[in-house]
N, C-alpha and C positions, 0 to 999 in steps of 0.2 A: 504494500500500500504506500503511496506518494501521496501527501498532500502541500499543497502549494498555496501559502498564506499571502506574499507579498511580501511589506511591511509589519502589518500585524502578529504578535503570537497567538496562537489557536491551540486548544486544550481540547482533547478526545477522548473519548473513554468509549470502550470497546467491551459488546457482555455478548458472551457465549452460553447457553445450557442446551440440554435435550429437551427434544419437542415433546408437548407435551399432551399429542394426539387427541387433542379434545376442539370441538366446536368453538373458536372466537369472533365474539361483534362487539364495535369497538363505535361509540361516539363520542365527539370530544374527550373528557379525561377518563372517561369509561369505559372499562375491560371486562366483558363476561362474557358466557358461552351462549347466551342468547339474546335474541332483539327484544323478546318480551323479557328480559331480565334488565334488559336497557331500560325501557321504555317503565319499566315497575320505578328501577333506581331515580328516573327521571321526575315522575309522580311523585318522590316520597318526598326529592330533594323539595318539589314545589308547595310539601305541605308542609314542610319541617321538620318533618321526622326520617331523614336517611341519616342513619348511625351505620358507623363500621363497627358488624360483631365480634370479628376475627381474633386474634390474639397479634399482637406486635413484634415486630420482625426483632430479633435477637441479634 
């Protein structure tokens, strides 16, 4: 890989993993395996109740 800034410095960061063979839809900052799981998170956000239940990345 070449990359060719000019003047400027340019910072990169490059992420590899294995695929993870499952269905993704993706709008603006949203990642899930379906439209309707879009389109729920999108509803929730407009009522004020989208929470993340997950546990945080360690």
């Amino acid at each position: 890989m070449k990359i060719v800034t000019g003047d400027e410095p340019v910072r990169v960061l490059l992420i590899s993993a294995k695929p993870l063979k499952e269905p993704i839809a993706r709008y603006g900052p949203f990642v899930m395996n379906t439209q309707d799981e879009i389109k729920q998170a999108l509803a929730d956000l407009k009522k004020g109740t989208f929470i993340w239940q997950g546990q945080a990345a360690s």
